[in-house]
C-alpha positions in Angstrom: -20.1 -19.2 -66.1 -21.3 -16.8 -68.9 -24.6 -18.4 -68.9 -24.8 -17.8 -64.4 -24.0 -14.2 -65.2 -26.6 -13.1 -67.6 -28.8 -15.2 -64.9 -28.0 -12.3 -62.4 -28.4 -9.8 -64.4 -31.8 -10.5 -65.4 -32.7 -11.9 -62.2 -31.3 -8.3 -60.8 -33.1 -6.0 -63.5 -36.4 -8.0 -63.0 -36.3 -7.5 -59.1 -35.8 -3.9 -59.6 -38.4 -3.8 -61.9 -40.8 -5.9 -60.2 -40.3 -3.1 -56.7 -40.4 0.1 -59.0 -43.3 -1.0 -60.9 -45.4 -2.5 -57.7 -44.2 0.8 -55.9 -45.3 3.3 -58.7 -42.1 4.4 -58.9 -41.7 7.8 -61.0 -38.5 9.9 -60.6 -39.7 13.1 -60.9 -42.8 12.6 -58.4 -40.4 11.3 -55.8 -38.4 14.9 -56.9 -41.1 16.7 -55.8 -42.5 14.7 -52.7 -39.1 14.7 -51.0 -38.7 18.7 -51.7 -42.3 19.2 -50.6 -41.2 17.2 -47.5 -38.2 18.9 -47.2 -40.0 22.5 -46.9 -42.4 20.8 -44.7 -45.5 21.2 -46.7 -48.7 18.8 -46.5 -50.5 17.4 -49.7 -53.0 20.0 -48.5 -50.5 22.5 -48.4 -49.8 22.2 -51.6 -53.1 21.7 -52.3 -53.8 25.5 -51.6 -50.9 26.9 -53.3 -51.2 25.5 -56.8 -54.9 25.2 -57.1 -55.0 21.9 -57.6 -57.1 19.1 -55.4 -56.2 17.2 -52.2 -57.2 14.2 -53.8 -54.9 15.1 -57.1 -52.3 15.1 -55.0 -52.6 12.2 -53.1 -52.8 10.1 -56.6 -50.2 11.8 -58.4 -47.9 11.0 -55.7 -49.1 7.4 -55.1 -48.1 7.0 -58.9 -52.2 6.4 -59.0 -52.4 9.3 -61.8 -50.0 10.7 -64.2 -49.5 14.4 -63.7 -50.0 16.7 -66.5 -47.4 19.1 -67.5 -49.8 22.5 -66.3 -49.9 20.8 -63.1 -45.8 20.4 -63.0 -45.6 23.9 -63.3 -47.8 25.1 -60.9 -46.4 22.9 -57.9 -42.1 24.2 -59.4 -43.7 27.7 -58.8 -45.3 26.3 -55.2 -42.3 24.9 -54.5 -40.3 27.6 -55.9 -38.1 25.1 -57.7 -37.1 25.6 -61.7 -36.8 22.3 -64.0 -33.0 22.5 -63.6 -33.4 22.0 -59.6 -35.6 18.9 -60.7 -33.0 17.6 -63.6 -30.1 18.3 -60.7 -31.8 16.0 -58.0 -32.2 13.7 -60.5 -29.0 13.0 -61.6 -27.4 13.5 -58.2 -28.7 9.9 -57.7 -31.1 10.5 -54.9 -33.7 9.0 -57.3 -32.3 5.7 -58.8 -34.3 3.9 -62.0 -33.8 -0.1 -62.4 -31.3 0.0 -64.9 -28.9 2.5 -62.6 -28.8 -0.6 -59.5 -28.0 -3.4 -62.1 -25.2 -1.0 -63.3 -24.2 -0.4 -60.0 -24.6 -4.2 -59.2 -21.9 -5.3 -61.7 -19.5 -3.8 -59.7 -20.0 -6.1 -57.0 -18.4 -9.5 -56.2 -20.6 -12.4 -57.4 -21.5 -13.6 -53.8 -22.4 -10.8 -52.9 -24.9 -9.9 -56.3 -26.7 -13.2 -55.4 -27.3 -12.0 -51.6 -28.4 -8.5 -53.4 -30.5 -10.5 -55.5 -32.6 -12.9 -53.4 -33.0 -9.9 -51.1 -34.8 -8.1 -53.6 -36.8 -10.8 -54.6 -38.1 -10.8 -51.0 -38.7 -7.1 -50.7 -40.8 -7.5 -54.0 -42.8 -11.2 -52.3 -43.3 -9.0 -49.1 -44.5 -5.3 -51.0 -46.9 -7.4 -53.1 -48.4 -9.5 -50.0 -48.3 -6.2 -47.9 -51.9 -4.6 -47.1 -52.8 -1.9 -49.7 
């Protein structure tokens, strides 16, 4: 039984890591996107206000480019956020890392872990075979 537990789990963490990994999948990015959204600003938009290119934009939140720290700053003052409004969304667990599911996975009945399980294993299949 021990040895079909520790099975899930890793069978859980890997799933979750497979997706974030194949989806680019950075916390603070997704911070920033949804608030961007949220005031119902383009990539272009934002663009304009921080100085920064389209294109910079469009990689940094396709997880295609790492953003610098300068450029942090100037889209918080874009966005008129501070790094506390960022550390608050954060933990209010909008944005979920791999490790916070298989926490939260333990908490569910085994039958039901397995179900979780196979379905992320088949979100991860289909993201991978999905056009680009």
């Amino acid at each position: 039984m021990h040895a079909k537990r520790q099975n899930w789990r890793e069978l859980l963490k890997l799933a979750t890591e497979v997706t974030c990994t194949y989806m680019k999948y950075d916390p603070i990015v997704s911070v920033l996107r949804h608030c961007r959204e949220a005031k119902g600003m383009t990539q272009k938009d934002l663009a304009g206000y921080t100085g920064l290119s389209y294109r910079t934009i469009q990689r940094m939140e396709s997880g295609d480019t790492d953003m610098k720290l300068g450029q942090y700053r100037r889209i918080l003052d874009a966005l008129d956020l501070t790094d506390m409004d960022v550390s608050v969304a954060l933990l209010s667990h909008e944005f979920t890392k791999a490790d916070d599911v298989a926490s939260a996975a333990k908490l569910l009945p085994l039958q039901v872990r397995e179900v979780l399980v196979q379905f992320l294993m088949s979100l991860a299949d289909a993201i991978k075979k999905s056009p680009k």
